[in-house]
Backbone bond lengths (Angstrom), bond angles and torsions (degrees), N, CA, C in turn:
res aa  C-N    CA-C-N  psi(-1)  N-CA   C-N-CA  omega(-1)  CA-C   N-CA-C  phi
1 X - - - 1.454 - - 1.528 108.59 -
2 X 1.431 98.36 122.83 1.934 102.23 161.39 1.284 120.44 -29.48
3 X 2.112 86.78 -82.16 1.305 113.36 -128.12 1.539 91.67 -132.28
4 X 1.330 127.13 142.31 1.324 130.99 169.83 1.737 110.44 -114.81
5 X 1.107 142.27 110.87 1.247 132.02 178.69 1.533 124.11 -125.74
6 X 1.503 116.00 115.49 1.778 102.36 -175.61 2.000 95.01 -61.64
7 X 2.090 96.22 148.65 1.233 99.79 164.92 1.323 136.29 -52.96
8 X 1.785 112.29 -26.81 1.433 124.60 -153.76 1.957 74.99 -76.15
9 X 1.167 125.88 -31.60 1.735 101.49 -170.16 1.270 128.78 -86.69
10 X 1.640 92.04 18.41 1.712 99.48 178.70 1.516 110.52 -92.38
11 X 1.564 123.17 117.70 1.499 114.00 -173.58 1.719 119.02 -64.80
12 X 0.945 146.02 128.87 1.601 142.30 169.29 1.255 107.27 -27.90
13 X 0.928 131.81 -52.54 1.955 137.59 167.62 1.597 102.44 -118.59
14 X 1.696 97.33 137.88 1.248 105.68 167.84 1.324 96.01 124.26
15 X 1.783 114.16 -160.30 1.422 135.65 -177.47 1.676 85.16 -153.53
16 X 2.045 81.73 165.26 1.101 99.88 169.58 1.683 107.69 -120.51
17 X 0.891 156.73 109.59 1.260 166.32 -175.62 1.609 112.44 -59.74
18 X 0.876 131.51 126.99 1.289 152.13 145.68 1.182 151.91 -102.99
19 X 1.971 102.29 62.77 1.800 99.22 -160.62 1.493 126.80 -67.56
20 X 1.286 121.68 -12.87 1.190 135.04 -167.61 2.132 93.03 -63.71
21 X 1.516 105.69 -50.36 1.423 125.37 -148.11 1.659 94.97 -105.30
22 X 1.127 107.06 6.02 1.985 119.21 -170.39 1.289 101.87 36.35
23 X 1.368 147.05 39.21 0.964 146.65 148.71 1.754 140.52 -84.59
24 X 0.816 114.51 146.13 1.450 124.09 -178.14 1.685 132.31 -129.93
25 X 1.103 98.62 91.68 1.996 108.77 173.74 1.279 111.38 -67.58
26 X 1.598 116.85 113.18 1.183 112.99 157.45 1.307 126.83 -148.86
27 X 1.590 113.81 150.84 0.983 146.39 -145.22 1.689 103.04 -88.37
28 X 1.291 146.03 107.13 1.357 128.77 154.73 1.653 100.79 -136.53
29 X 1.558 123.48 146.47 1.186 137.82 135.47 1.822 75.47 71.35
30 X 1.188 132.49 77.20 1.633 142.74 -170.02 1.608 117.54 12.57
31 X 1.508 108.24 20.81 1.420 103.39 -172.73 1.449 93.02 -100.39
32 X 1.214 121.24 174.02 1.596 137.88 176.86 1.502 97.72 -157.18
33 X 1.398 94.07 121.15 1.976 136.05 -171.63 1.662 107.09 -125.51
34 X 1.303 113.85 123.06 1.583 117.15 178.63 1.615 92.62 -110.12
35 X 1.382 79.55 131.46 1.729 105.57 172.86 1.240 115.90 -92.08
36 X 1.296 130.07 138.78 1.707 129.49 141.11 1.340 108.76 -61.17
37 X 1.374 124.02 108.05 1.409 127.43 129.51 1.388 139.95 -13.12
38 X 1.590 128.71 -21.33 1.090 150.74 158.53 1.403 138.74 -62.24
39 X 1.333 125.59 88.49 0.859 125.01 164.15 1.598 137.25 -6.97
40 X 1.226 145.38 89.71 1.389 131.90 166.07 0.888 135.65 -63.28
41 X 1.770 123.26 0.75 1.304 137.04 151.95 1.451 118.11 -56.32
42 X 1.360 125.48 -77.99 1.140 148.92 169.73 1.517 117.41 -108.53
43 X 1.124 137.80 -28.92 1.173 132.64 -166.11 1.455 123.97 84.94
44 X 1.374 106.87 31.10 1.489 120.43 158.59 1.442 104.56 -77.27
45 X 1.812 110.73 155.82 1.301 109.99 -173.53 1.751 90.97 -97.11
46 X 1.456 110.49 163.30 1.343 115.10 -167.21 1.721 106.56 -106.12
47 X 1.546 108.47 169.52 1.711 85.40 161.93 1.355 100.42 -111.02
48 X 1.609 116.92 166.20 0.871 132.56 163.02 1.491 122.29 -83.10
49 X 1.334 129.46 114.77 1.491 130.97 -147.24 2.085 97.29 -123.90
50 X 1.159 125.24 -164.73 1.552 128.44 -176.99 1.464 84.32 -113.16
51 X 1.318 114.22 -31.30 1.611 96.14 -176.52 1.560 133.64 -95.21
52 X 1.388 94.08 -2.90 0.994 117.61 163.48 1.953 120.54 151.87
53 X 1.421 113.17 -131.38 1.586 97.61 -163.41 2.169 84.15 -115.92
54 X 1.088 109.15 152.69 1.795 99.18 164.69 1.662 90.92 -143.03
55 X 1.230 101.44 166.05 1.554 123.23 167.05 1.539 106.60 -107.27
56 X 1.672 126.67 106.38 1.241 130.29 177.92 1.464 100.38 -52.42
57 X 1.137 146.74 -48.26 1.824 160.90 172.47 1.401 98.72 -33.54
58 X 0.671 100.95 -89.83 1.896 121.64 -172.80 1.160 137.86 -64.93
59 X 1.309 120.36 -59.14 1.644 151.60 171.16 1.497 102.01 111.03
60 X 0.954 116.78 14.54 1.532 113.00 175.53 1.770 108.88 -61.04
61 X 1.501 95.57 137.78 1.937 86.49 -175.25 1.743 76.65 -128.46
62 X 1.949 90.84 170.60 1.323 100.58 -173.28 1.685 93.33 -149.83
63 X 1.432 127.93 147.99 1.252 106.19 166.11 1.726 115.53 -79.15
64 X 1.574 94.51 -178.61 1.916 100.13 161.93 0.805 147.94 -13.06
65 X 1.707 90.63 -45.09 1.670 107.07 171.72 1.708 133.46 -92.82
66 X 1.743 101.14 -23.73 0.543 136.05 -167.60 1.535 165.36 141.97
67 X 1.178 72.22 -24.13 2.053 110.56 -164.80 1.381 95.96 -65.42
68 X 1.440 102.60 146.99 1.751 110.79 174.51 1.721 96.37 -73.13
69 X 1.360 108.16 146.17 1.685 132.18 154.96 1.353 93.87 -114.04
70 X 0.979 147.61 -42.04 1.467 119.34 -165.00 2.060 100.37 -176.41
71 X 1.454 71.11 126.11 1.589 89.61 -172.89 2.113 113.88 -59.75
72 X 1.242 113.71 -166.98 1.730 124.66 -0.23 1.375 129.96 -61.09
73 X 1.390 127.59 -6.94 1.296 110.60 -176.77 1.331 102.42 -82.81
74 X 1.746 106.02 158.11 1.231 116.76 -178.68 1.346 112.07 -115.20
75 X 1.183 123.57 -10.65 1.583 120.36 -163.00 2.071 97.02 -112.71
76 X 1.283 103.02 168.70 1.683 98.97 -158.99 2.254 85.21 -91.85
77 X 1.199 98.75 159.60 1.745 91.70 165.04 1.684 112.70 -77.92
78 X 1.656 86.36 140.46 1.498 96.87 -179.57 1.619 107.64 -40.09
79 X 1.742 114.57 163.65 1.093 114.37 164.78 1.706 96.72 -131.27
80 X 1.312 106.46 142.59 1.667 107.04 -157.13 1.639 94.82 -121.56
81 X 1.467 120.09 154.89 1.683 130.30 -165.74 1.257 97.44 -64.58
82 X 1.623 105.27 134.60 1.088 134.32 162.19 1.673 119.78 -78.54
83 X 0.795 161.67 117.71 1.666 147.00 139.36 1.353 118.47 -87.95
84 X 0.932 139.52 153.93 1.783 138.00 162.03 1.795 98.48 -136.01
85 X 1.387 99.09 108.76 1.443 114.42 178.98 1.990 109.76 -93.13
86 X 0.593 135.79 128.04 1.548 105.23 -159.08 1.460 146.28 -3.25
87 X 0.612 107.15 -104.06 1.504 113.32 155.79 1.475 132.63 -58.44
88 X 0.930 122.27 15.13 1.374 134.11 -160.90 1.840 104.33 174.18
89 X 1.836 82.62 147.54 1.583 128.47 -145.35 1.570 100.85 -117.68
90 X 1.753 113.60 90.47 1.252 102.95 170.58 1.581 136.08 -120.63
91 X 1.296 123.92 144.98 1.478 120.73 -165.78 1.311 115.05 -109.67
92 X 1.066 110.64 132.46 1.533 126.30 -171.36 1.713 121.00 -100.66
93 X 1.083 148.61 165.55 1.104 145.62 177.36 1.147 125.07 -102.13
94 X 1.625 108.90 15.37 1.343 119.83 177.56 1.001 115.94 -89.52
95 X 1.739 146.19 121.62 1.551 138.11 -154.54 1.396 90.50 -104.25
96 X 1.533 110.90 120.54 1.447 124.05 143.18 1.175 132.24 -60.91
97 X 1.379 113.69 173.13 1.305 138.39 159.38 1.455 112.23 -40.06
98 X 1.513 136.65 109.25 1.363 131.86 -172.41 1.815 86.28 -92.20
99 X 1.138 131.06 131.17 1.471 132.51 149.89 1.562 118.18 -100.36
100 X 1.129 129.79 30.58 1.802 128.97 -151.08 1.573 89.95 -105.42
């Protein structure tokens, strides 16, 4: 396991960022999706922005979910297992299925 997170700190809109863990919780349409922070260009970590995701390195942007807007990277950022055990929000290092 990553990431351990109580639910009450997940915002209704938004993410919660995790640069230490390059991770990213986020929130759309009541689902919650953990991002890799990692670049698929190079493997710079990205920031997480309102308008979406950028790579300070590169200029590669990605949306919310993930998906490339504009290269150089070509591939979308991993999206890594979610669980929600009651009260709490956990992330795994197992990379899913990106659908974004």
């Amino acid at each position: 396991m990553l990431l351990e997170v109580p639910t009450t700190k997940m915002p209704e809109r938004g993410a919660l960022v995790f640069r230490k863990e390059r991770i990213a919780l986020v929130r759309e349409e009541g689902n919650i999706h953990a991002l890799s922070l990692i670049s698929t260009h190079l493997g710079c970590t990205v920031n997480v922005l309102p308008q979406g995701i950028t790579c300070p390195c590169h200029g590669s942007e990605f949306t919310s979910t993930g998906r490339v807007v504009k290269g150089p990277a070509t591939e979308p950022l991993p999206h890594l297992r979610v669980e929600q055990d009651g009260k709490v929000l956990r992330v795994f290092e197992d990379k899913i299925e990106n659908t974004a």
